[in-house]
LUMRO-387022 format. One record per residue (C-alpha): residue number from 1; residue in three letters; x, y, z. Coordinates in steps of 0.001 Angstrom, whole numbers, padded with zeros to 6 digits. Layout:
+-----+---------+---------+---------+---------+
| num | residuo |      c1 |      c2 |      c3 |
+-----+---------+---------+---------+---------+
| NUM |     ala |       X |       Y |       Z |
...
+-----+---------+---------+---------+---------+
This chain:
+-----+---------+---------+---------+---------+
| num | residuo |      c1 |      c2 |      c3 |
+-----+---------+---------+---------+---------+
|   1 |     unk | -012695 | -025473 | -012537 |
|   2 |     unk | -014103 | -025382 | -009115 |
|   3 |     unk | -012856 | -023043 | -006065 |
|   4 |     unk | -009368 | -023818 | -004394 |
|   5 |     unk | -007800 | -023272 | -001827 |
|   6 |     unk | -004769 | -021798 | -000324 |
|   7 |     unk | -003042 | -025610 |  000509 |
|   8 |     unk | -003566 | -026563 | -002510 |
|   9 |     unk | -002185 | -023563 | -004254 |
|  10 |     unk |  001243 | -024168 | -002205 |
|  11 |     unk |  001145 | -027727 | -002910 |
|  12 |     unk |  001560 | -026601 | -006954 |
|  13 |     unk |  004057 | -023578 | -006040 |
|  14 |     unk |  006164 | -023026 | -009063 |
|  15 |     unk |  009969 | -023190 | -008677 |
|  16 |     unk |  011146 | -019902 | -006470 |
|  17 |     unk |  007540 | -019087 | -005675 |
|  18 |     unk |  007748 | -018537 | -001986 |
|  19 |     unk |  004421 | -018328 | -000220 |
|  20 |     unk |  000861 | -017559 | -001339 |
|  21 |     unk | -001274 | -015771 |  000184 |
|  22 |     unk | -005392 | -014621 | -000348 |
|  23 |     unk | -003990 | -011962 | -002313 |
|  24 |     unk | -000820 | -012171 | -003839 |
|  25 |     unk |  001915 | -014479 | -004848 |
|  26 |     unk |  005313 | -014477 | -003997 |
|  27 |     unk |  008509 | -015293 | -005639 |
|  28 |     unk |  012865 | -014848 | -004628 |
|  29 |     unk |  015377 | -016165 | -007188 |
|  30 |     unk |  018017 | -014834 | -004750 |
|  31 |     unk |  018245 | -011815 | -007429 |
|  32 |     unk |  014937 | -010317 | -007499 |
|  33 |     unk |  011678 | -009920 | -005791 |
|  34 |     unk |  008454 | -010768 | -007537 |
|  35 |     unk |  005364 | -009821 | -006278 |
|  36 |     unk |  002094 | -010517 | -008310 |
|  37 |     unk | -001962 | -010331 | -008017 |
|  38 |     unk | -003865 | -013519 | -007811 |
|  39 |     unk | -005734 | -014519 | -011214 |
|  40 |     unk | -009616 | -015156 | -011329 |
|  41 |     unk | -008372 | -018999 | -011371 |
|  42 |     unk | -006556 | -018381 | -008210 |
|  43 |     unk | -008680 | -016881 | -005881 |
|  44 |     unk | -009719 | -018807 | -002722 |
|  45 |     unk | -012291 | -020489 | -000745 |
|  46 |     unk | -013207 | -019004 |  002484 |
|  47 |     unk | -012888 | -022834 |  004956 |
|  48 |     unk | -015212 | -020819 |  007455 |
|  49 |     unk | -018201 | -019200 |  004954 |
|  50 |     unk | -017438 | -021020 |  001698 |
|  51 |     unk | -017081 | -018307 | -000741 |
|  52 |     unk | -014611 | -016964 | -002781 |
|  53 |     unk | -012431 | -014044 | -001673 |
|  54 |     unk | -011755 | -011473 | -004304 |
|  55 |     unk | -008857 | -009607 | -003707 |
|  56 |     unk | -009701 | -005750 | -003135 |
|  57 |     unk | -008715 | -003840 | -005736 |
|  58 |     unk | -005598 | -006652 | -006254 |
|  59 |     unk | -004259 | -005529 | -010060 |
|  60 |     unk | -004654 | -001476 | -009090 |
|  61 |     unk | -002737 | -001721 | -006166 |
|  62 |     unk |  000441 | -003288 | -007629 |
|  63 |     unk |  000299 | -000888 | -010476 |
|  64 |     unk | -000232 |  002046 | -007683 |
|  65 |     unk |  003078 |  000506 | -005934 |
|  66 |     unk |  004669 |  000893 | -008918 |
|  67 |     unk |  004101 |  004413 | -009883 |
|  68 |     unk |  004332 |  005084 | -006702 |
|  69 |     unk |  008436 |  003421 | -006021 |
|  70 |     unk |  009112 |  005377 | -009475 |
|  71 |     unk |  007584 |  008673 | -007621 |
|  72 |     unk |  009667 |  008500 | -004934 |
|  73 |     unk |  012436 |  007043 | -006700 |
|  74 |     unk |  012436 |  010639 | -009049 |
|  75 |     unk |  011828 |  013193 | -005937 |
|  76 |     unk |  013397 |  011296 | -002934 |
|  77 |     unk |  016603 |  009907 | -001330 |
|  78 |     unk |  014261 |  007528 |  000730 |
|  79 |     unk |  016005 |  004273 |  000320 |
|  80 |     unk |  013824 |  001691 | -001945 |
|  81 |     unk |  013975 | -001533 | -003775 |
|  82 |     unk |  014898 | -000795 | -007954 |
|  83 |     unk |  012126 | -001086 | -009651 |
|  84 |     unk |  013419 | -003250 | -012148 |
|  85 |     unk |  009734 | -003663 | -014213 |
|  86 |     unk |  005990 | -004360 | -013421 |
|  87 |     unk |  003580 | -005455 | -016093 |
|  88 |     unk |  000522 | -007465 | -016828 |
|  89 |     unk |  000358 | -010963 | -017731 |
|  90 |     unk | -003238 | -013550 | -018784 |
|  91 |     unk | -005454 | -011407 | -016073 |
|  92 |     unk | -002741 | -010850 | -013183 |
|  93 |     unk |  000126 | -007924 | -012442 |
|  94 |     unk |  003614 | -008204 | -011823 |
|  95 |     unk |  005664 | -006102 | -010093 |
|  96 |     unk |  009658 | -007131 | -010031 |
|  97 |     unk |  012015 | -005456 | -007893 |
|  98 |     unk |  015819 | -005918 | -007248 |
|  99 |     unk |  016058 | -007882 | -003885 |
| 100 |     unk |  017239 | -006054 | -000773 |
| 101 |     unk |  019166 | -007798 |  002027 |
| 102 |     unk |  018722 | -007103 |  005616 |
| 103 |     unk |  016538 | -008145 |  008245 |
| 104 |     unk |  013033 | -007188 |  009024 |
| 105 |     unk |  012765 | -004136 |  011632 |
| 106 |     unk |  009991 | -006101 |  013491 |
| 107 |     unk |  012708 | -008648 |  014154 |
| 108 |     unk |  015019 | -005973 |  016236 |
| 109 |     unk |  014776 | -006058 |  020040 |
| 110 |     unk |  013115 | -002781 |  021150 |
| 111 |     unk |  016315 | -000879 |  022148 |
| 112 |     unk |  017922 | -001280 |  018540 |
| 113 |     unk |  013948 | -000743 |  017197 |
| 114 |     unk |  013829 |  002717 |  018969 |
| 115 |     unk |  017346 |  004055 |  017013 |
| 116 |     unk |  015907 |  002684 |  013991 |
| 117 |     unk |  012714 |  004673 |  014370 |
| 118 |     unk |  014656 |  008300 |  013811 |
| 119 |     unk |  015596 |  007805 |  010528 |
| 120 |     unk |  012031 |  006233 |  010023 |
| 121 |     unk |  011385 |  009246 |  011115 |
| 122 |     unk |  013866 |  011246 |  008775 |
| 123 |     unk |  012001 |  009566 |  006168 |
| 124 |     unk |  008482 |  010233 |  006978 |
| 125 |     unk |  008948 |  013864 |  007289 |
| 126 |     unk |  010787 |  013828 |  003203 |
| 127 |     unk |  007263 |  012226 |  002309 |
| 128 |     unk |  005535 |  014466 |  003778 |
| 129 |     unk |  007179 |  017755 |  002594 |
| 130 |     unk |  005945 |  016703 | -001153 |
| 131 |     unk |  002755 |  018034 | -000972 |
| 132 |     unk | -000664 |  018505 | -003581 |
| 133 |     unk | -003813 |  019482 | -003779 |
| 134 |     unk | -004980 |  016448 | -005490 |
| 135 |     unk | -006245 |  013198 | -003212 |
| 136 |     unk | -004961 |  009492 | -004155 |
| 137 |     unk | -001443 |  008271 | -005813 |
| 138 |     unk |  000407 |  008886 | -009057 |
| 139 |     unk | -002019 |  006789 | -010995 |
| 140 |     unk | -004916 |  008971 | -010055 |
| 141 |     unk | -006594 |  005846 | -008013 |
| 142 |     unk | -007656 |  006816 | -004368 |
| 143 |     unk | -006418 |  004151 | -002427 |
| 144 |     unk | -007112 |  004459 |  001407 |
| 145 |     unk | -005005 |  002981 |  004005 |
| 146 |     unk | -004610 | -000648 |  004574 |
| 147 |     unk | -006932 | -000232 |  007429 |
| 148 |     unk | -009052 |  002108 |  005812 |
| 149 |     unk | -009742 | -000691 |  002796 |
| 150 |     unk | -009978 | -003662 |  005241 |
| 151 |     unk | -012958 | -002546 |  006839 |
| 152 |     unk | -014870 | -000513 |  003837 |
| 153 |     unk | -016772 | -002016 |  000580 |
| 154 |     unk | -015655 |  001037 | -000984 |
| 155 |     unk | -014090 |  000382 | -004379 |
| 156 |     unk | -013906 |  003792 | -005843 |
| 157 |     unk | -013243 |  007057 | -004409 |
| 158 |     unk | -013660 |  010220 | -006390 |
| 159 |     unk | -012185 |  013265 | -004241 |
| 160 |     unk | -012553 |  016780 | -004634 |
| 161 |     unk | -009256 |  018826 | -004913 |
| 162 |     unk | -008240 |  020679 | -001897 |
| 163 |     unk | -008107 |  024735 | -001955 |
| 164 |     unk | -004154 |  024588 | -001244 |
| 165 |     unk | -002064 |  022199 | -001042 |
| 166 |     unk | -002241 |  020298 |  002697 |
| 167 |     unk | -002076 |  016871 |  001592 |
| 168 |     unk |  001054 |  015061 |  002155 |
| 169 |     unk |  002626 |  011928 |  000539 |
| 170 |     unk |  001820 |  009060 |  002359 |
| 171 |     unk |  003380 |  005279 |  002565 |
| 172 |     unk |  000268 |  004333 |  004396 |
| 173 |     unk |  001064 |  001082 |  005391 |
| 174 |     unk |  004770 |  001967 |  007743 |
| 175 |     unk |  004604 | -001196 |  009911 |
| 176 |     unk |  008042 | -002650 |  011053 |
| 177 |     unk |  007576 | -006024 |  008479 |
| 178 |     unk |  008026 | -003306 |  005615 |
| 179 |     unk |  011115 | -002213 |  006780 |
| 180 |     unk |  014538 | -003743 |  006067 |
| 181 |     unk |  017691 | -003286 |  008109 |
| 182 |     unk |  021103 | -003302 |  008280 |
| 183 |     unk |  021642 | -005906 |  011433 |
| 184 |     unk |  025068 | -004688 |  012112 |
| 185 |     unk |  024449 | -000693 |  011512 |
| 186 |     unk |  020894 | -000323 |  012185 |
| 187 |     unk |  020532 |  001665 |  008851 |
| 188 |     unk |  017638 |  001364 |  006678 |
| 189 |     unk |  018338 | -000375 |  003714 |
| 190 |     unk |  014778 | -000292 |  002117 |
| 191 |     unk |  011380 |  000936 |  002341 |
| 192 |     unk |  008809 | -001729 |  001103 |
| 193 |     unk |  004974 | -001556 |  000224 |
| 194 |     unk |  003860 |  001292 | -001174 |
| 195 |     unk |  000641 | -000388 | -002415 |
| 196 |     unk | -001513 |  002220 | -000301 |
| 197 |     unk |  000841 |  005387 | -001014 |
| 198 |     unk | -000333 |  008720 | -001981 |
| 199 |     unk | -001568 |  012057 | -000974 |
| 200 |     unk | -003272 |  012319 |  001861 |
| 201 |     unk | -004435 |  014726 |  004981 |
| 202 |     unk | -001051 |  014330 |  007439 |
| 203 |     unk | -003656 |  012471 |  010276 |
| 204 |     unk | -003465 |  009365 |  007383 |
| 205 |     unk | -000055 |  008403 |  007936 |
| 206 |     unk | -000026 |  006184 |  011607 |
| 207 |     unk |  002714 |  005223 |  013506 |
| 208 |     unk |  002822 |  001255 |  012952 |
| 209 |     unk |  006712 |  001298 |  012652 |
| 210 |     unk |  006764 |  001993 |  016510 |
| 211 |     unk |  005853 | -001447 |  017449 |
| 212 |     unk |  005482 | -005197 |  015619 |
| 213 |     unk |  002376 | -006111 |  014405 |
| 214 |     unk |  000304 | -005135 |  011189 |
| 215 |     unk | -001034 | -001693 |  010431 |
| 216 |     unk | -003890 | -002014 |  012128 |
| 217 |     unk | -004909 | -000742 |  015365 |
| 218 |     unk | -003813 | -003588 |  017852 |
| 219 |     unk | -006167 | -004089 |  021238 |
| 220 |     unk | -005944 | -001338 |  023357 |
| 221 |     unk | -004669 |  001425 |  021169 |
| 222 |     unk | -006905 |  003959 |  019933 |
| 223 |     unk | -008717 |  003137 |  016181 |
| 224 |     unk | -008621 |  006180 |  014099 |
| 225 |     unk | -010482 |  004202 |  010793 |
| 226 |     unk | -014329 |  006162 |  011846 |
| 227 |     unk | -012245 |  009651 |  011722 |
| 228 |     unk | -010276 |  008802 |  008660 |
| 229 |     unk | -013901 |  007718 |  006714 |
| 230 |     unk | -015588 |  010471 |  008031 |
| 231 |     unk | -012847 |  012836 |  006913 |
| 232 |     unk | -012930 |  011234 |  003268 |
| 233 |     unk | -016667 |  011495 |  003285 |
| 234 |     unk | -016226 |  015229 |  003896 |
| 235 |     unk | -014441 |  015813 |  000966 |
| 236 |     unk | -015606 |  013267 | -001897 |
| 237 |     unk | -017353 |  014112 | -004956 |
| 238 |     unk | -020929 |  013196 | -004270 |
| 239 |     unk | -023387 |  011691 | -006963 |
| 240 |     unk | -024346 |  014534 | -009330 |
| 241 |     unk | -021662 |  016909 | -008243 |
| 242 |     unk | -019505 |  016577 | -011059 |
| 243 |     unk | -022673 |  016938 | -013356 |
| 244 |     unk | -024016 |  020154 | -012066 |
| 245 |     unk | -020237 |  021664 | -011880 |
| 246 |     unk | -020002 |  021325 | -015851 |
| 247 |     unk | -023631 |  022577 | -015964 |
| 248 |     unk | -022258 |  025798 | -014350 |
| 249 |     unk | -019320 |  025907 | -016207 |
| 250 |     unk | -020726 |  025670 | -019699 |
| 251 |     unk | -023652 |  028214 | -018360 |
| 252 |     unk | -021239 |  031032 | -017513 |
| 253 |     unk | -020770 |  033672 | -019892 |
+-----+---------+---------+---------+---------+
């Protein structure tokens, strides 16, 4: 089968399949939320360079999201979708989740976006008060922030384990499209997104939910990705590392 591409992919959407995208597909039964990885099959031509784009790490993250909802679920009062399941299917992961009404916060005027933003930031500072000494999320996979993994090859990070324990849960990916609303209250209804969540120096978690847009730093604002890469690079487990620590270990008397 050769390459395809995203039109044609919508142009065969399945009933209640809602959008595609290079990464993930997308269905709403009115009752649940289904949110799954791309298979080989699926995975798109470029129109501009005419190869195929691989999603990044597509299967890992769902299953990351999902350990990750159940994480917070357990040890939080942060309001969530229920996970209802997630699973893998021929090559591709599904994640279900119980749908949550409400509007986007990006879709708020800015008055109603700033009284939003306090219990955003209610929120944040719960995450952040679960703490470890051990880098990445509950599956043991180091995933960086969105913007972190948009601009590096990296696949695989192996991390060494911090002296006490100053890493903080992150969401990693707080922009105002993965927050839903009560329109009338201005409450929070749900979190969404917690592909990229884990522990994490405190400097990881940026402050995307304080304006639309992606979670990305936007022209003009200050990009933090060099800091963030060189801070990782500090403290990963270079080649041979883990070798010569079991060397030592077995060595001592």
């Amino acid at each position: 089968m050769g390459p395809v591409t995203n039109q044609m992919l919508n142009a065969r959407k399945e009933k209640d399949c809602i959008a595609y995208t290079t990464e993930r597909k997308f269905f709403d039964d009115g009752q649940t939320f289904i949110k799954r990885s791309l298979r080989p099959s699926e995975w798109q031509l470029n129109p501009y360079t005419g190869t195929i784009m691989i999603p990044k790490l597509g299967n890992e993250r769902l299953l990351n999201e999902a350990a990750a909802m159940k994480f917070i679920a357990e040890n939080t009062n942060i309001p969530i979708p229920k996970l209802l399941c997630c699973f893998e299917d021929d090559e591709a992961i599904y994640l279900i989740i119980e749908k949550v009404n409400g509007i986007e916060l990006s879709k708020l005027e800015e008055s109603k976006r700033k009284i939003v933003e306090k219990e955003v930031e209610i929120h944040l500072q719960t995450l952040h008060d679960l703490k470890s000494k051990t880098w990445g999320g509950p599956t043991g996979l180091v995933l960086p922030p969105y913007r972190v993994m948009r601009k590096s090859h990296r696949l695989q990070w192996t991390m060494k384990p911090r002296e006490t324990e100053d890493l903080v849960f992150c969401h990693n990916d707080m922009s105002t499209h993965n927050i839903i609303v009560d329109p009338e209250t201005l409450k929070i209804r749900a979190i969404l997104d917690w592909e990229y969540a884990g522990f994490f120096p405190p400097e990881f978690e940026g402050a995307f939910y304080k304006r639309p847009g992606p979670s990305v730093a936007l022209k003009g604002e200050e990009d933090d990705v060099d800091t963030l890469m060189d801070i990782m690079h500090e403290n990963e487990v270079l080649f041979g590392e883990e070798a010569d620590t079991d060397i030592r270990t077995e060595a001592a008397p």
